[in-house]
C-alpha positions as a Markdown table, in Angstrom:
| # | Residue | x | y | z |
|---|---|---|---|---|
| 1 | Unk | 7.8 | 150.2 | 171.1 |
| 2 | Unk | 10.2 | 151.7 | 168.4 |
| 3 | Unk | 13.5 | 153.0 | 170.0 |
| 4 | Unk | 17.3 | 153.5 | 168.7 |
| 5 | Unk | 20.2 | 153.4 | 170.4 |
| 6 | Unk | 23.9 | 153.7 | 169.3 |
| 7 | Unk | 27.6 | 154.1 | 171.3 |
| 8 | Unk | 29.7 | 151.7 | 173.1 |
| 9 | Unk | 30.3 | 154.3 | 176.3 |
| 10 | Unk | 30.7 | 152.4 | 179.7 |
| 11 | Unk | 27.0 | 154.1 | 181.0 |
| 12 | Unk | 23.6 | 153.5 | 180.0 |
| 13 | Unk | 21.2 | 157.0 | 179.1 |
| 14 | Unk | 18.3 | 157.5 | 178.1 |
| 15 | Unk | 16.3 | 160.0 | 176.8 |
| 16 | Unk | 12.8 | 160.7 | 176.7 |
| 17 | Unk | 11.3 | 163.3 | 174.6 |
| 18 | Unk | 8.0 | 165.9 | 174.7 |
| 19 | Unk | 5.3 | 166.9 | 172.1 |
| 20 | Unk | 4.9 | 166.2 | 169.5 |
| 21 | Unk | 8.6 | 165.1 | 168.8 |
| 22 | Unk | 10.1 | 161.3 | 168.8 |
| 23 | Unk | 13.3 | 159.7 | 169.0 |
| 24 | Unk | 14.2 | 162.1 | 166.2 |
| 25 | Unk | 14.1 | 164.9 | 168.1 |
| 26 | Unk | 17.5 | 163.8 | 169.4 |
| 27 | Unk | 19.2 | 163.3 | 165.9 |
| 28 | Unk | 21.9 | 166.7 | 166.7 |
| 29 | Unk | 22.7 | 164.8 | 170.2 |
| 30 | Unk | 23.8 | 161.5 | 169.4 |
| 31 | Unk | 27.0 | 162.3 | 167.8 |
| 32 | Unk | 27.9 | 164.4 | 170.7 |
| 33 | Unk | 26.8 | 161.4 | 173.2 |
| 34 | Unk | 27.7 | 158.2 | 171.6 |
| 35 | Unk | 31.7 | 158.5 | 172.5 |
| 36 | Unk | 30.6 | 158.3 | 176.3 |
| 37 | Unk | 26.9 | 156.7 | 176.4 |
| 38 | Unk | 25.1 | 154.2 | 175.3 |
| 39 | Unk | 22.4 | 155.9 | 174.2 |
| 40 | Unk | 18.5 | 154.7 | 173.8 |
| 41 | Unk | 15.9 | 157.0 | 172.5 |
| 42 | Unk | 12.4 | 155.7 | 172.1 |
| 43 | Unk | 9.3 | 157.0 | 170.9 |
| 44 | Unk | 7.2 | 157.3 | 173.6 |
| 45 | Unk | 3.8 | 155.6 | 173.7 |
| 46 | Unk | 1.2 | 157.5 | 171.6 |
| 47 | Unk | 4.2 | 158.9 | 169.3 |
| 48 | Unk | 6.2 | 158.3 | 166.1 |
| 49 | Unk | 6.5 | 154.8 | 165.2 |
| 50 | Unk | 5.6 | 153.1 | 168.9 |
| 51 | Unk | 2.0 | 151.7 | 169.3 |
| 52 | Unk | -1.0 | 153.8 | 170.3 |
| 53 | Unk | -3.4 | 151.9 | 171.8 |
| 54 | Unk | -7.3 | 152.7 | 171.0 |
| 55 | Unk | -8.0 | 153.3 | 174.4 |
| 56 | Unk | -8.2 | 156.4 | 176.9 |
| 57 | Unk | -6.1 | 154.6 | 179.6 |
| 58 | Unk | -2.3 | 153.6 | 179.4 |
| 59 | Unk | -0.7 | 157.1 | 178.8 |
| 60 | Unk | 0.0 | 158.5 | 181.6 |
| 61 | Unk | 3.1 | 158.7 | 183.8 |
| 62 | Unk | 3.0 | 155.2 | 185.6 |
| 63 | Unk | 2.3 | 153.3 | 182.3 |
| 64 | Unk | 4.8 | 155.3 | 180.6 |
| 65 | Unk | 7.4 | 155.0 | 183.0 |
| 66 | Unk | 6.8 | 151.3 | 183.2 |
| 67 | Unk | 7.3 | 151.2 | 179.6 |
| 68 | Unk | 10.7 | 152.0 | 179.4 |
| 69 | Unk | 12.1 | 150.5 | 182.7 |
| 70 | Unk | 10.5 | 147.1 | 180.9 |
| 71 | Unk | 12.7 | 148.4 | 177.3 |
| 72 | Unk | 15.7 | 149.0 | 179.5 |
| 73 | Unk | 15.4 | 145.1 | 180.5 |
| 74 | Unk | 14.7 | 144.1 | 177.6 |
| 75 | Unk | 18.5 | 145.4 | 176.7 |
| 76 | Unk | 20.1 | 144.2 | 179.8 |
| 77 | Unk | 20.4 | 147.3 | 181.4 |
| 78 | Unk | 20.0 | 147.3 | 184.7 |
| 79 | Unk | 21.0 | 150.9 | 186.2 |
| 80 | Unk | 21.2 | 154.1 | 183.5 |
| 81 | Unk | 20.8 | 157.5 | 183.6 |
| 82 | Unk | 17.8 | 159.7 | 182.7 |
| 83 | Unk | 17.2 | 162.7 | 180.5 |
| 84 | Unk | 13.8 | 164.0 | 179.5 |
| 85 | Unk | 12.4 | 167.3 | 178.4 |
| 86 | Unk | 8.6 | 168.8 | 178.7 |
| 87 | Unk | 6.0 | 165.8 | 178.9 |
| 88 | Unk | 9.5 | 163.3 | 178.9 |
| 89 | Unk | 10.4 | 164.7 | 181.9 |
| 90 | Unk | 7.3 | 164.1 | 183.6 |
| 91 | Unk | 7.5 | 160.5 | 183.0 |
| 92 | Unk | 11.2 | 161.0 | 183.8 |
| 93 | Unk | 10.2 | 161.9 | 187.1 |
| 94 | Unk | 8.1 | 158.9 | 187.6 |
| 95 | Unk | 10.6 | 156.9 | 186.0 |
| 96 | Unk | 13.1 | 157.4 | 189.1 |
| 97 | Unk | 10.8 | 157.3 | 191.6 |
| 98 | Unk | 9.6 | 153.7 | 190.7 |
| 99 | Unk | 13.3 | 152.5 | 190.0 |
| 100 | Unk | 14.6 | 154.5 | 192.5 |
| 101 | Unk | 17.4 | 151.1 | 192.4 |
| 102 | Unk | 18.0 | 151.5 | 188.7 |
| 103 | Unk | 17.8 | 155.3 | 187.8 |
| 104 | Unk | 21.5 | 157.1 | 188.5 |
| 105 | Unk | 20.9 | 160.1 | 187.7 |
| 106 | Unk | 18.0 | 162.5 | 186.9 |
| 107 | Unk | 18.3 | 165.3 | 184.5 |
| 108 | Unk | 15.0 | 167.4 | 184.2 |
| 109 | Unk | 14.5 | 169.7 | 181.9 |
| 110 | Unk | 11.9 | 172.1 | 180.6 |
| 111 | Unk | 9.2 | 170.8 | 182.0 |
| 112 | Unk | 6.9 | 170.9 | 185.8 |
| 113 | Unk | 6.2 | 168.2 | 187.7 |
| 114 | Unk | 2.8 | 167.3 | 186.5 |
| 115 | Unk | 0.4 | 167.9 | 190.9 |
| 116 | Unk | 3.5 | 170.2 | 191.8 |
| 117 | Unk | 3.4 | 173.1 | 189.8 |
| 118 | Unk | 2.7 | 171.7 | 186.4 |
| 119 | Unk | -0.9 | 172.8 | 186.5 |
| 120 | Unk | -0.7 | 176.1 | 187.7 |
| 121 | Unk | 1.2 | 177.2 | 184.7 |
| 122 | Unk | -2.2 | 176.9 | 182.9 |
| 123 | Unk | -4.4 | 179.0 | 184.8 |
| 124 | Unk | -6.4 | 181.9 | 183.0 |
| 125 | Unk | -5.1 | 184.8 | 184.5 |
| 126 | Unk | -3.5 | 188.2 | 183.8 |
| 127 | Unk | -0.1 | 187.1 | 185.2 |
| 128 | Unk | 0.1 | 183.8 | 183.2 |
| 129 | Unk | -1.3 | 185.6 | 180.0 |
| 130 | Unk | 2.0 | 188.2 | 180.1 |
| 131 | Unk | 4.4 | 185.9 | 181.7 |
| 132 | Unk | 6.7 | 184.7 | 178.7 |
| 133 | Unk | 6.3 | 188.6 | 177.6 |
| 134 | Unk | 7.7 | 189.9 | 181.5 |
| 135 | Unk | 10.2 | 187.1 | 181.4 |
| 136 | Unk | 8.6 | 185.4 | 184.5 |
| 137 | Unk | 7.6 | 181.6 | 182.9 |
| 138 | Unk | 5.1 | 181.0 | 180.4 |
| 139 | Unk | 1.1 | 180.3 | 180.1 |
| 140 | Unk | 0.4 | 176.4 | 179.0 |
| 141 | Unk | -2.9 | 177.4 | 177.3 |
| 142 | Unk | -2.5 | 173.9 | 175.2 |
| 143 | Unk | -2.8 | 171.9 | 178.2 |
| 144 | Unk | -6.5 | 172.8 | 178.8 |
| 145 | Unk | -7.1 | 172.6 | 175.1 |
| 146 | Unk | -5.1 | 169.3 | 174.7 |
| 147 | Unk | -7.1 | 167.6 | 177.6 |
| 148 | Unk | -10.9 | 168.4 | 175.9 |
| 149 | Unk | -12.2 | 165.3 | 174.1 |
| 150 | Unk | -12.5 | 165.2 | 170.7 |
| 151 | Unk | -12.4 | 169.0 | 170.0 |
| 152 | Unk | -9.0 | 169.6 | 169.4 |
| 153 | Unk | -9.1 | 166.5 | 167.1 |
| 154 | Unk | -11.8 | 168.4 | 165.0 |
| 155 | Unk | -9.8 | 171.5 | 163.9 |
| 156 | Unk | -6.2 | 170.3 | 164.2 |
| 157 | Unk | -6.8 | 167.8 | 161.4 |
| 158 | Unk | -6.6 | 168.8 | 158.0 |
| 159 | Unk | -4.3 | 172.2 | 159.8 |
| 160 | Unk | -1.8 | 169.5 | 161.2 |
| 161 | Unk | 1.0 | 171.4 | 159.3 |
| 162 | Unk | 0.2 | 174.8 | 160.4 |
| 163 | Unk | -0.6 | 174.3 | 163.5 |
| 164 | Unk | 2.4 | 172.4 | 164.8 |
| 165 | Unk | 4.8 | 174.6 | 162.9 |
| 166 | Unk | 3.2 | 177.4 | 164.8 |
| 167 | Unk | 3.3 | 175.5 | 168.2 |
| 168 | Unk | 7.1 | 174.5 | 168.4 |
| 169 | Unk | 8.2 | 177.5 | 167.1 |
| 170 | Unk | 6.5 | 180.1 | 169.4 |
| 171 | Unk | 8.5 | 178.2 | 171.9 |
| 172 | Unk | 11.9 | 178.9 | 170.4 |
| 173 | Unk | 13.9 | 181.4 | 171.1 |
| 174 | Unk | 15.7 | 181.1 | 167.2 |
| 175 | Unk | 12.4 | 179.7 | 165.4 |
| 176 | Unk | 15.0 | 178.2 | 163.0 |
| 177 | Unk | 16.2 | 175.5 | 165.1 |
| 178 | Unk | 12.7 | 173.9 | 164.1 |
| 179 | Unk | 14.2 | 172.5 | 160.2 |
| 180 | Unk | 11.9 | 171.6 | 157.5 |
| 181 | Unk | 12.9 | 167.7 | 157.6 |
| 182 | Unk | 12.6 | 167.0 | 161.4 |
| 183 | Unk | 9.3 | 169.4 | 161.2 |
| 184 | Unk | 8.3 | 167.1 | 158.2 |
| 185 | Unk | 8.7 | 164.0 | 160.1 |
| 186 | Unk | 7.1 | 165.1 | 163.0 |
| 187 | Unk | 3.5 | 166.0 | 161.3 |
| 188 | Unk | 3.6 | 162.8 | 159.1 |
| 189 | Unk | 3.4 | 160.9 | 162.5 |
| 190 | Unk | 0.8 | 162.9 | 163.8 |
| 191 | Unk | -1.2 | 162.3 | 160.9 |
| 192 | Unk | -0.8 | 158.4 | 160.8 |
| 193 | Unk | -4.0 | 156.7 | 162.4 |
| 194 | Unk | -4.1 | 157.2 | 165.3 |
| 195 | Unk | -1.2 | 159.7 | 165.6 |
| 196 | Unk | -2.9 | 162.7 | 166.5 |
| 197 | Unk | -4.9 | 160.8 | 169.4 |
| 198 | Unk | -2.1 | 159.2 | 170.9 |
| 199 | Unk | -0.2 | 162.7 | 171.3 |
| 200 | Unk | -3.5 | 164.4 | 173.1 |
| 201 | Unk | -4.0 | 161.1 | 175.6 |
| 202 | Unk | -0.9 | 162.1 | 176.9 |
| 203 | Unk | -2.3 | 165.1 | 177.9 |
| 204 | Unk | -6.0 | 163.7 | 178.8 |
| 205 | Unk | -3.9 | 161.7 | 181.4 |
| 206 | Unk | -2.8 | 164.8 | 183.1 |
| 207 | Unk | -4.7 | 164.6 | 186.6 |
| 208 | Unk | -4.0 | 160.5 | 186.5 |
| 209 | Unk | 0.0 | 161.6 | 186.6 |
| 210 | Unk | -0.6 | 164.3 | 189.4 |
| 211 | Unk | -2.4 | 161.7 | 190.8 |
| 212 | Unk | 0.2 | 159.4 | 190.5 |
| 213 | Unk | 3.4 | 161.7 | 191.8 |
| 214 | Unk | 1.2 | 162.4 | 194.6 |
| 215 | Unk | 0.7 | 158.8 | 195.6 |
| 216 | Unk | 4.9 | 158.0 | 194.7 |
| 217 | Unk | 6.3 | 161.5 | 197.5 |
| 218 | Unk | 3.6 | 159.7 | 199.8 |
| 219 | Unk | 4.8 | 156.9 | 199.4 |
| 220 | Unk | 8.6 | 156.9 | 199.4 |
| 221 | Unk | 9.5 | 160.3 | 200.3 |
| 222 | Unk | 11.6 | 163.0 | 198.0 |
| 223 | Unk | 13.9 | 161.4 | 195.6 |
| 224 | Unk | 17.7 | 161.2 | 196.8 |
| 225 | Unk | 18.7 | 160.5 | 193.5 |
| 226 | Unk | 21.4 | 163.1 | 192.0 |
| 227 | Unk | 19.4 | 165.7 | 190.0 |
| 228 | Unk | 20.3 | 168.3 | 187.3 |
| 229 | Unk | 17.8 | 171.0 | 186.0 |
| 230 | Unk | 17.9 | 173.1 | 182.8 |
| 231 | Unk | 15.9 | 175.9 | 182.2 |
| 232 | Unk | 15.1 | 178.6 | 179.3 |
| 233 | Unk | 14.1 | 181.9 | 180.1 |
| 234 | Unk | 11.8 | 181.4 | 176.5 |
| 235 | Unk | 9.7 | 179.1 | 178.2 |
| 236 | Unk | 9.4 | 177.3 | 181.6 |
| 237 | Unk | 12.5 | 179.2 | 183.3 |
| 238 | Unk | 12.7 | 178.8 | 186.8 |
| 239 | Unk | 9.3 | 176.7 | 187.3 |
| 240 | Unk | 11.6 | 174.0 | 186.7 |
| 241 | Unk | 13.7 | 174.1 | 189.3 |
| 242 | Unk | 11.1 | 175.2 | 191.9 |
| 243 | Unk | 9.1 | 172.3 | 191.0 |
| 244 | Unk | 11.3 | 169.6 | 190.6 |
| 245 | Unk | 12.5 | 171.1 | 194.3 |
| 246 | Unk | 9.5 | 169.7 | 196.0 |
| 247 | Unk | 10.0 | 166.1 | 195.1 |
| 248 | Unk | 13.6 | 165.4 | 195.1 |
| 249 | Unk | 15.8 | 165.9 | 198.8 |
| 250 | Unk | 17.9 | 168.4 | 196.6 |
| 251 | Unk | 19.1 | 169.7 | 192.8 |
| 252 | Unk | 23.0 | 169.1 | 192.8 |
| 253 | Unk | 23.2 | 171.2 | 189.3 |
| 254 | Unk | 20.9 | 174.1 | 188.0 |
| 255 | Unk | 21.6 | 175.4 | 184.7 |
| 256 | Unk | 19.8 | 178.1 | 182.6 |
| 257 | Unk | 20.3 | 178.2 | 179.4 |
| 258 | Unk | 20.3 | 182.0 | 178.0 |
| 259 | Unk | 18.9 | 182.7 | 174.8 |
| 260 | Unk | 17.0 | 179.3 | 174.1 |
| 261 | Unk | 13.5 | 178.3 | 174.4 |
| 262 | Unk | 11.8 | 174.8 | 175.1 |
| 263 | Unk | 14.0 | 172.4 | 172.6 |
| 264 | Unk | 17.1 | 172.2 | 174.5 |
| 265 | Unk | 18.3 | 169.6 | 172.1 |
| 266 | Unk | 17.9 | 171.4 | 168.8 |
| 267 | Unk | 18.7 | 174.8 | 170.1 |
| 268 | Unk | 21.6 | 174.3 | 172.4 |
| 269 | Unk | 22.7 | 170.9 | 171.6 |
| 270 | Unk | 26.7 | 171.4 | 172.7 |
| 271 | Unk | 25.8 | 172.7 | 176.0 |
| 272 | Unk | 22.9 | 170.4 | 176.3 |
| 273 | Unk | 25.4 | 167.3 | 175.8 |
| 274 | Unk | 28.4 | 169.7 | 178.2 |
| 275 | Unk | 26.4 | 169.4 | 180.4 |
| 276 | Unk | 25.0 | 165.6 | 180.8 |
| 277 | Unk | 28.6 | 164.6 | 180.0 |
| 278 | Unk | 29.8 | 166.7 | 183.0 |
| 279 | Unk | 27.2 | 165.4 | 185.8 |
| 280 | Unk | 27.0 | 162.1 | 184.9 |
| 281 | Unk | 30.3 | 161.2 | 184.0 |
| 282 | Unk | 32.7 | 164.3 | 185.6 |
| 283 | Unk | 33.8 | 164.8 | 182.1 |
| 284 | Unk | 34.1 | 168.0 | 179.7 |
């Protein structure tokens, strides 16, 4: 597993990133973090520079989650807090409800809780298809598309350029928060061996994790841990919130973030780091 981390601040986060971004993703963050975090960023499994292993199994939420609660050992850090965005999120989730000693706090952002709510957002249907357009959420058409074998392998290859270009910006509110060099980095990985594989398992994996979350509110009831959500009217909007709702006993913070679409980080990155700074720490 690749992973940074910089900052001498007295509490432990870390942050967990969507598709098809890495630890990069988080490059405008760190300097607004580091003063009162230690911050660790990896590259999830299937992305960037971390390993992809030439199987179908191992990317879903459970493995995932155990990932990074066995990196967090690794560097002696026994309780931390959580931030994740779209499919880091997810594993976010299943992150605090397996260390449910060890996670802090949860801050869940852009993203549905893959068997409560996450799947709906994909349906085929006239209200989905208009949603982002009526300001009411937004249709997932990739996550059908994602989950087919082999097909999306066929005619994303050789387009990888295009067609991720295309797929992060459409869910920007300012396309330009998407620059050339973190773009740039971001295709090269998805077009190492492997690359554009790992990304899709994550998705392929998608009933496994509602499978999963399932089995962990069955198992040990709603979270109690403290919770923060972040929405964008651009993309998820208030899914979030009414998602994350029905696994955790209550959301201490709701924020929407006004005129910003599903990359928090790269298109609000002050507020973004406002806001973690304020509910986990109680500082501005």
């Amino acid at each position: 597993m690749h992973y940074v981390h910089a900052g001498q601040g007295p509490e432990s986060l870390l942050l967990l990133h969507g598709t098809p971004k890495t630890s990069y993703y988080w490059y405008k963050l760190f300097p607004l973090l580091t003063q009162h975090f230690h911050v660790i960023a990896p590259d999830l499994r299937g992305f960037g520079d971390t390993d992809k292993p030439p199987t179908t199994d191992g990317y879903d939420s459970a493995t995932n989650s155990q990932d990074v609660s066995e990196l967090m050992t690794l560097l002696n850090i026994d309780k931390f807090h959580v931030h994740g965005e779209d499919r880091g999120a997810d594993f976010a989730y299943a992150l605090a409800a397996t260390c449910r000693d060890r996670v802090k706090s949860l801050s869940f952002c852009e993203m549905a809780v893959s068997g409560f709510g996450l799947e709906e957002t994909s349906y085929w249907t006239e209200e989905n298809l208009t949603a982002q357009y009526r300001q009411k959420g937004i249709w997932c058409w990739h996550l059908g598309f994602f989950s087919i074998p082999h097909i999306p392998e066929m005619l994303i290859q050789g387009h990888e350029r295009e067609f991720w270009e295309m797929f992060m910006k459409q869910e920007c509110y300012n396309p330009n928060a998407i620059e050339h060099a973190a773009l740039d980095h971001w295709v090269a990985c998805s077009m190492q061996p492997g690359g554009l594989r790992g990304i899709l398992e994550t998705y392929r994996a998608g009933f496994k994790n509602a499978a999963n979350h399932r089995a962990l509110l069955e198992a040990g009831g709603k979270l109690t841990v403290r919770t923060m959500t972040i929405e964008a009217p651009e993309f998820f909007g208030p899914i979030v919130e009414q998602s994350i709702s029905r696994v955790v006993e209550r959301v201490e913070r709701s924020e929407i973030f006004e005129e910003c679409g599903h990359s928090l980080a790269l298109e609000k990155p002050e507020r973004l780091a406002k806001c973690l700074r304020e509910f986990m720490l109680g500082v501005d």
